[in-house]
N, C-alpha and C positions, 0 to 999 in steps of 0.2 A: 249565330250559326257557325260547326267550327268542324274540320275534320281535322284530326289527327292522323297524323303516320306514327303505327307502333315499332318500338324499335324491335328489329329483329338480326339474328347474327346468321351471317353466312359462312360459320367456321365449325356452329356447333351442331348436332344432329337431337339436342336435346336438352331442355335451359328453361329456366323461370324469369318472365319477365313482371317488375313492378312497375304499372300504370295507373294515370289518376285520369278515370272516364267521369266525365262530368261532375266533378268535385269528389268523387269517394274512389278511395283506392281498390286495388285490384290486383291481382297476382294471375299470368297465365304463363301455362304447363304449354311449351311447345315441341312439339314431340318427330321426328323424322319416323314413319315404320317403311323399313326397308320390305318387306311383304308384299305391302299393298302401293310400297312405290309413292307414298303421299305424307303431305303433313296432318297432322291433330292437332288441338287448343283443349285445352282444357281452363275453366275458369272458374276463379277461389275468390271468395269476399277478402277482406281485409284482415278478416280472424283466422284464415283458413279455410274457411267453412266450403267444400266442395259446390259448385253453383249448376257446371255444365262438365259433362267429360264424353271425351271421344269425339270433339264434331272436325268432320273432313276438312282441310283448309282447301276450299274448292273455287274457280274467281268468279265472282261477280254473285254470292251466293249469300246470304242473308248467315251468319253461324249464331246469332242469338236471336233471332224475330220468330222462332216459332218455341222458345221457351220462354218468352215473356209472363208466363204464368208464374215463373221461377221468384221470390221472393227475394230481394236484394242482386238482381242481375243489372248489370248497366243498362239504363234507361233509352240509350243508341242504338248504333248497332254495326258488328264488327265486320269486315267483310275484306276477300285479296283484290287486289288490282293489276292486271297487268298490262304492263306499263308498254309493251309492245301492239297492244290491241290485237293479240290474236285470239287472247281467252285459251291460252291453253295454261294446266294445272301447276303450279310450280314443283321445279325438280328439287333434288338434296340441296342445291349453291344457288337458288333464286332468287328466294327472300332478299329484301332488301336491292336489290339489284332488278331484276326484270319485275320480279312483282312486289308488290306494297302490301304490306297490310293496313287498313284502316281504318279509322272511327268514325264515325258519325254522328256526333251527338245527339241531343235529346230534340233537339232544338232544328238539325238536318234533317236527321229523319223523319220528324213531323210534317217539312216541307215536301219530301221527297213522298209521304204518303198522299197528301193533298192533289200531289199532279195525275 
């Protein structure tokens, strides 16, 4: 059982990060929209292949467990954390700093289902 912290950058408002969720690589679109004042993820197989796009980076909120229908989507599952326990959304310069992002593998999440 394994969480991951993905790395995220507190400098840019928008950047591709390459991850390897439980052995198969990954590419995710991290997006700032200054409109809605919030982060997006977006996520691509290892071909490209568009998987998931537009989900809110919201904390403590599931961003892949209700596309699990989705065909080569990581088998975990992604989700923010913050790190102050207030649960509030992460700003523009959070990431990485008050909130996490993180994984939970196939193998966490199973448990996490079970309780």
């Amino acid at each position: 059982m394994a969480v991951l912290v993905i790395p995220t950058s507190q400098t840019l408002a928008s950047y591709r990060e390459r991850v390897q969720l439980d052995g198969d690589a990954y590419e995710l679109h991290i997006r700032w929209n200054s409109c809605a004042a919030a982060w997006f993820v977006d996520i691509f197989d290892d071909d490209g292949n568009p998987l998931v796009y537009g989900r809110k980076c919201l904390i403590d909120t599931r961003l892949t467990g209700q596309h699990q229908h989705i065909p080569n989507l990581p088998p975990g599952e992604i989700t923010c954390f913050d790190t102050t326990q207030r649960k509030e959304r992460p700003g523009l310069r959070d990431f990485g700093t008050r909130v996490l992002a993180l994984y939970f593998d196939q193998e966490a999440t199973e448990g996490l289902e079970a309780v």
